[in-house]
BAFI-3210 file (N, C-alpha, C; in Angstrom, 3 decimals, decimal comma, padded with zeros to 6 digits):
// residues 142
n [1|2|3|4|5|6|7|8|9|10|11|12|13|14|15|16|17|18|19|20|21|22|23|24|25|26|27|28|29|30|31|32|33|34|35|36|37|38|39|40|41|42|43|44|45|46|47|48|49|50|51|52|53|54|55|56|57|58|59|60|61|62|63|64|65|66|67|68|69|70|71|72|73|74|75|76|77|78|79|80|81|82|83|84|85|86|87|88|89|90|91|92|93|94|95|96|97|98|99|100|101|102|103|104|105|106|107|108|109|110|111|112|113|114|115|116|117|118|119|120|121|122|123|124|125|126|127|128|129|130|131|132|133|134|135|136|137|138|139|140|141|142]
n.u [007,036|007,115|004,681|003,864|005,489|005,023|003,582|-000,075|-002,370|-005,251|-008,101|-009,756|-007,229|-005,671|-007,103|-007,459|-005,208|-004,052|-006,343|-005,502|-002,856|-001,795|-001,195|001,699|001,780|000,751|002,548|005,044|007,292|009,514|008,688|006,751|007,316|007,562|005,447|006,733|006,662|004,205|003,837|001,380|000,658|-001,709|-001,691|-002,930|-002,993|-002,092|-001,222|001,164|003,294|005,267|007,004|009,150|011,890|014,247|017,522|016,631|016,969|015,849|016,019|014,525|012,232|008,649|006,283|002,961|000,040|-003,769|-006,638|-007,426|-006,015|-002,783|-000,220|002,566|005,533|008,382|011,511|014,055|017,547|019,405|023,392|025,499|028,870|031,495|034,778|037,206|040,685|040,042|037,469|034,016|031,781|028,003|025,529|022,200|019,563|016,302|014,473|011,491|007,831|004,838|002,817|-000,719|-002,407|-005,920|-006,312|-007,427|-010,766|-010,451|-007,682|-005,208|-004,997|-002,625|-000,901|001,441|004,325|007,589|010,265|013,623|015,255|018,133|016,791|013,897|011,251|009,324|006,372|004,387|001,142|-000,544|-003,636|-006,885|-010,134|-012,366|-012,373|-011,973|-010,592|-009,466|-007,195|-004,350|-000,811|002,256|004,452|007,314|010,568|012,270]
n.v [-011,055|-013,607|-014,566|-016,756|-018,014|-016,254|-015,115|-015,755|-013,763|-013,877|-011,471|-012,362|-013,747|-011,976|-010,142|-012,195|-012,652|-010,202|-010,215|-012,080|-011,847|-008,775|-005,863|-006,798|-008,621|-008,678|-006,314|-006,871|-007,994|-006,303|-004,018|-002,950|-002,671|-005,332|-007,263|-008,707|-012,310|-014,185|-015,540|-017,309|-018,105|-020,537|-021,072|-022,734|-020,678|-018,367|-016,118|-016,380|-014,652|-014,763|-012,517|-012,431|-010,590|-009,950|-008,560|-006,026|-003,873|-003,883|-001,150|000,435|-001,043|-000,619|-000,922|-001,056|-000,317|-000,060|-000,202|-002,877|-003,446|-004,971|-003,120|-003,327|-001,705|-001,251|000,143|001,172|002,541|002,613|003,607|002,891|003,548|003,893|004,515|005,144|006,715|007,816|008,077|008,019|006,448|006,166|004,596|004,180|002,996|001,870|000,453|-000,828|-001,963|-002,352|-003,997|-005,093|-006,244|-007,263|-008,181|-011,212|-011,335|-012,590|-011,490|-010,419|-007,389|-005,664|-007,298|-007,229|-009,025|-008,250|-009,162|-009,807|-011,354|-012,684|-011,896|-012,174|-011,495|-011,564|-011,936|-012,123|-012,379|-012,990|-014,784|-013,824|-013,687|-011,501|-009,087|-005,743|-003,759|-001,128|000,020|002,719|001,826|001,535|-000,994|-002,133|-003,541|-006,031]
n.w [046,518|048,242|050,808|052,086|054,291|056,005|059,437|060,223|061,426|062,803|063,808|066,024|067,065|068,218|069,434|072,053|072,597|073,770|075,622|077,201|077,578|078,238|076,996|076,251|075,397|072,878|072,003|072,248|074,521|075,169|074,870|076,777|080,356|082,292|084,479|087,919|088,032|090,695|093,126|095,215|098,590|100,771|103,564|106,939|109,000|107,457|105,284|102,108|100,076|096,974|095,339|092,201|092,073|090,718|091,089|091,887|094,935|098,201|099,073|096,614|096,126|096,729|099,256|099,620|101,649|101,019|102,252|101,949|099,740|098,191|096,995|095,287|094,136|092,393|091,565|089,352|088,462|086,196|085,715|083,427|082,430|080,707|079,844|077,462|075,921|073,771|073,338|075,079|076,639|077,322|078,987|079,753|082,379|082,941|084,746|086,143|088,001|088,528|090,919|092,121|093,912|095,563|098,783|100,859|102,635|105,306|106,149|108,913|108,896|109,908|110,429|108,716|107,071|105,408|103,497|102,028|099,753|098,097|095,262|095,713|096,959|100,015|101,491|103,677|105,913|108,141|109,112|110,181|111,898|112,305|110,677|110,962|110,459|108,475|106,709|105,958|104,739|105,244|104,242|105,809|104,566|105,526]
ca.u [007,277|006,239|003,720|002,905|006,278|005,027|002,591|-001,112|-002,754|-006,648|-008,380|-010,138|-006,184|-005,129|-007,798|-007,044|-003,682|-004,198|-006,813|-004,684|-001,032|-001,763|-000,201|003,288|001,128|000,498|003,761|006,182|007,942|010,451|008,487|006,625|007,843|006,759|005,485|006,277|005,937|003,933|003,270|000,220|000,244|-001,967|-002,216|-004,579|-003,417|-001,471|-000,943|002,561|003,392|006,552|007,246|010,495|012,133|016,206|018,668|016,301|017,413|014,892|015,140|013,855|011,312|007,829|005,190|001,345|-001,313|-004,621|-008,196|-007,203|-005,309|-001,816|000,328|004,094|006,232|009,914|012,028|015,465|017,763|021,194|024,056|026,983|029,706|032,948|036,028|038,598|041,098|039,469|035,440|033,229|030,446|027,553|024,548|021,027|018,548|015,616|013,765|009,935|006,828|004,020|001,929|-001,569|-003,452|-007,015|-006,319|-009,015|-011,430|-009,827|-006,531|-005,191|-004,094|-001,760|000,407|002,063|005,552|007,792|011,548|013,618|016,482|018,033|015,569|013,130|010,662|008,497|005,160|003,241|000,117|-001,815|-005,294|-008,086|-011,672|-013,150|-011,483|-012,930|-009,882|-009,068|-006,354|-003,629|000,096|003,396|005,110|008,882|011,020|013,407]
ca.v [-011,454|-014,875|-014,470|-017,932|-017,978|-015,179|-015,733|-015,133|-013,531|-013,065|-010,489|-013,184|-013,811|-010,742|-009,459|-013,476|-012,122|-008,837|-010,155|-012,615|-011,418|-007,400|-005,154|-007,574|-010,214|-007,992|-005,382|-007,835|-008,025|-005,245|-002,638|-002,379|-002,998|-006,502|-007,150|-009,484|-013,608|-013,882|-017,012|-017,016|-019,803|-020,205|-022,047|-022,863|-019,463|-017,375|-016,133|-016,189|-014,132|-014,682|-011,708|-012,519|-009,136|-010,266|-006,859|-005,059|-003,983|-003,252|000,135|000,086|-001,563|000,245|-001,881|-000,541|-001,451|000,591|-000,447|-004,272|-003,642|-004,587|-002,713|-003,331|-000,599|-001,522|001,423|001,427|003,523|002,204|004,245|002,178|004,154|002,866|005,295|005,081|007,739|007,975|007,901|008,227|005,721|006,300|003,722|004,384|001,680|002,319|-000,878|-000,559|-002,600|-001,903|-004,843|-004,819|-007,559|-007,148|-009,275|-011,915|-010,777|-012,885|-010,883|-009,453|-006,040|-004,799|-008,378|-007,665|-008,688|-008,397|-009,702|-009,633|-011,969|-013,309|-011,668|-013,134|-010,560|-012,340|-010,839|-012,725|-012,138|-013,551|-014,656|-013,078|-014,139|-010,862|-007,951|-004,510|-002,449|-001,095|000,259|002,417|002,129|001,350|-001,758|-002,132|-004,563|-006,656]
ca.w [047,888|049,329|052,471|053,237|055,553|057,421|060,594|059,659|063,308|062,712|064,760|067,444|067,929|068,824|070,973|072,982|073,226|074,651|076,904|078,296|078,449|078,192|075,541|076,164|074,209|071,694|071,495|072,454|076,329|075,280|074,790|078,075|081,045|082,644|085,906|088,400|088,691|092,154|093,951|096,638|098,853|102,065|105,096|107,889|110,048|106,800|103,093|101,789|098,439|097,106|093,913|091,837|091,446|090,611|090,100|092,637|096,429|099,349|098,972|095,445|096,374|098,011|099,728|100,192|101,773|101,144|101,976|101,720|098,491|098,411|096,357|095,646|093,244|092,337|090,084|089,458|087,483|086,985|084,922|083,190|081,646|080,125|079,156|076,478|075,849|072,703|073,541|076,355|076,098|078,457|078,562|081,201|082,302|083,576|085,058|087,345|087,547|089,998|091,159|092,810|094,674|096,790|099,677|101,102|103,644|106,480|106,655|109,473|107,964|110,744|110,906|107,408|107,254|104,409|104,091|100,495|099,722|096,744|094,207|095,929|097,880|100,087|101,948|105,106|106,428|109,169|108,761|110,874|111,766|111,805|110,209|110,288|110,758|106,932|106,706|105,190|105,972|104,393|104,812|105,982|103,883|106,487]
c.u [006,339|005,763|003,859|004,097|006,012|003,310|000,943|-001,725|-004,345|-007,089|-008,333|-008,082|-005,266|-005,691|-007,732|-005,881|-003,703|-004,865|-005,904|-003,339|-000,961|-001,669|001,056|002,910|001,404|001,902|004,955|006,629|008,993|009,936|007,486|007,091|006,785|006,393|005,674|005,976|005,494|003,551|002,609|000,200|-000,826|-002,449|-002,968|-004,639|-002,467|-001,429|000,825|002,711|004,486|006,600|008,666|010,709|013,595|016,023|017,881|016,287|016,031|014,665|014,694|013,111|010,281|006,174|004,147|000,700|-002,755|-006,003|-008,287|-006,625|-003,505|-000,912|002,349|004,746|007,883|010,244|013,592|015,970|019,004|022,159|025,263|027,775|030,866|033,411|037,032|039,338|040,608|038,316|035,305|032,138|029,143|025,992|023,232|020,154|018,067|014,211|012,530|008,829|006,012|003,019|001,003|-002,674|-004,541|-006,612|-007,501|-009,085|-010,282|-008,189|-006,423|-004,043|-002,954|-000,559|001,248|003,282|006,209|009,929|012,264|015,053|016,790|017,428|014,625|012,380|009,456|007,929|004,504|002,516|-000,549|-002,874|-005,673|-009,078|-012,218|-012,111|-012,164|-011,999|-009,294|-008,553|-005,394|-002,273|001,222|003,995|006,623|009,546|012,324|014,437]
c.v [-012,601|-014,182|-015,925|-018,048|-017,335|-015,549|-014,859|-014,643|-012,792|-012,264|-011,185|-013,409|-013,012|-010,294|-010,954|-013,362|-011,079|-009,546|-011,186|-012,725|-010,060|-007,409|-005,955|-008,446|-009,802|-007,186|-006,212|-007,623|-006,680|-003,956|-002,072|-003,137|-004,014|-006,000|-008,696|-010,992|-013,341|-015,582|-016,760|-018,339|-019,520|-021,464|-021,784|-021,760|-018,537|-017,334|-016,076|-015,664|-013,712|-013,752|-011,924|-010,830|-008,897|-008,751|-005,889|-004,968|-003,544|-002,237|000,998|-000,204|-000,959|-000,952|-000,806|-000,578|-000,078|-000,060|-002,514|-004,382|-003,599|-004,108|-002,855|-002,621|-001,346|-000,048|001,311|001,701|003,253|002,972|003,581|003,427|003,553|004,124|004,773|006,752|008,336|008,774|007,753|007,410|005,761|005,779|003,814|003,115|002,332|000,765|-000,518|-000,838|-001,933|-003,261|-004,628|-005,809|-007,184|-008,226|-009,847|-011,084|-011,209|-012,779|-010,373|-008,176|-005,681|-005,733|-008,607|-007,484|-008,921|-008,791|-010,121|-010,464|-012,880|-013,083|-012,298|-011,989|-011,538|-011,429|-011,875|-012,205|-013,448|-013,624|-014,087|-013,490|-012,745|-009,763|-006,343|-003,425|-001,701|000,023|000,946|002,230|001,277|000,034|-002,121|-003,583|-005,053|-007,425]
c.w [048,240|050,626|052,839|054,061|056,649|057,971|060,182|061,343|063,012|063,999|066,227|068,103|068,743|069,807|072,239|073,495|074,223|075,659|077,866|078,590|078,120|077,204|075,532|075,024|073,164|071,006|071,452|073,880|076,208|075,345|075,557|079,322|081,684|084,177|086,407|088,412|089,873|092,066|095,262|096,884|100,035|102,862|105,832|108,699|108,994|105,628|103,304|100,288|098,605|095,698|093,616|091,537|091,697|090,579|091,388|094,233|096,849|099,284|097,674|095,672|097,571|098,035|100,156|100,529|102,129|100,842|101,267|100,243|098,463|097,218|096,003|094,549|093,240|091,131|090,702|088,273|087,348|085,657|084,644|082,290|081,949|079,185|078,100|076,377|074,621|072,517|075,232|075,989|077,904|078,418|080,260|080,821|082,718|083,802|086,077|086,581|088,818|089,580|092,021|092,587|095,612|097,317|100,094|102,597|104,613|106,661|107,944|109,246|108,776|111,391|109,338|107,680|105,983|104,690|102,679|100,549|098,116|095,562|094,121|097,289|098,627|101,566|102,849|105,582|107,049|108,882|110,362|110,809|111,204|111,096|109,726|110,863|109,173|107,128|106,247|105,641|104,879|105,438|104,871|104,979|104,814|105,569]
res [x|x|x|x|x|x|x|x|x|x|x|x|x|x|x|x|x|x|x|x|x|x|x|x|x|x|x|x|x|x|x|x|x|x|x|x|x|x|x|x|x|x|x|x|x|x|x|x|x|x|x|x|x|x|x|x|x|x|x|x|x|x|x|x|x|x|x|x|x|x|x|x|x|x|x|x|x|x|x|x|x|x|x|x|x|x|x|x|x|x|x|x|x|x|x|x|x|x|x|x|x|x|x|x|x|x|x|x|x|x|x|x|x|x|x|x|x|x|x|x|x|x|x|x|x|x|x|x|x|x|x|x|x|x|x|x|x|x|x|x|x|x]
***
């Protein structure tokens, strides 16, 4: 058997993998479940975080907010089956990531709004000077 076709991966490259794209780096993307693109933007009075999360509805989707940590959960479970008079074929998914962000000090925790369109979940917050209300409390998805 020839080797030199096949990919040589010394240690230092592996543990560079893991540390910077998880176990996906390492196992491959199929065999745990991903999480999440996010985009954080912010302006002079707000944050904006937009999470891609195609295929998944609002109420799939659970928003968190504990102790300035925001939390967002997606799970969905979808069942295809396809008949013949023959066969019965019956195929399960099972898709869910959980993401979790500390927000910056100058939030104000109790102006979070959230609003989901297109596979496109998107999260607003108000800034705050002072902020010493911490918080926990579930957020609605509009």
């Amino acid at each position: 058997m020839n080797n030199k076709n096949l990919p040589v991966r010394s240690f230092n490259d592996l543990m560079d993998n893991i540390f910077n794209h998880g176990l996906n780096g390492f196992l491959g993307s199929d065999f745990i479940q991903s999480q999440p693109p996010v985009n954080f933007k912010e302006s002079e009075n707000s944050y904006h975080i937009e999470f891609a999360v195609p295929g998944f509805t609002k109420e799939e989707i659970n928003i968190q907010l504990d102790n300035n940590v925001l939390t967002v959960k997606g799970e969905k479970s979808v069942e295809n089956a396809s008949s013949d008079t023959k066969y019965k074929r019956r195929e399960f998914s099972f898709n869910s990531f959980t993401k979790s962000m500390t927000l910056p000090e100058d939030v104000n925790l109790s102006s979070i709004t959230a609003s989901q369109s297109n596979g496109l979940l998107q999260v607003d917050i108000a800034k705050q000077i002072n902020n010493e209300n911490k918080i926990a409390r579930s957020i609605e998805i509009s």
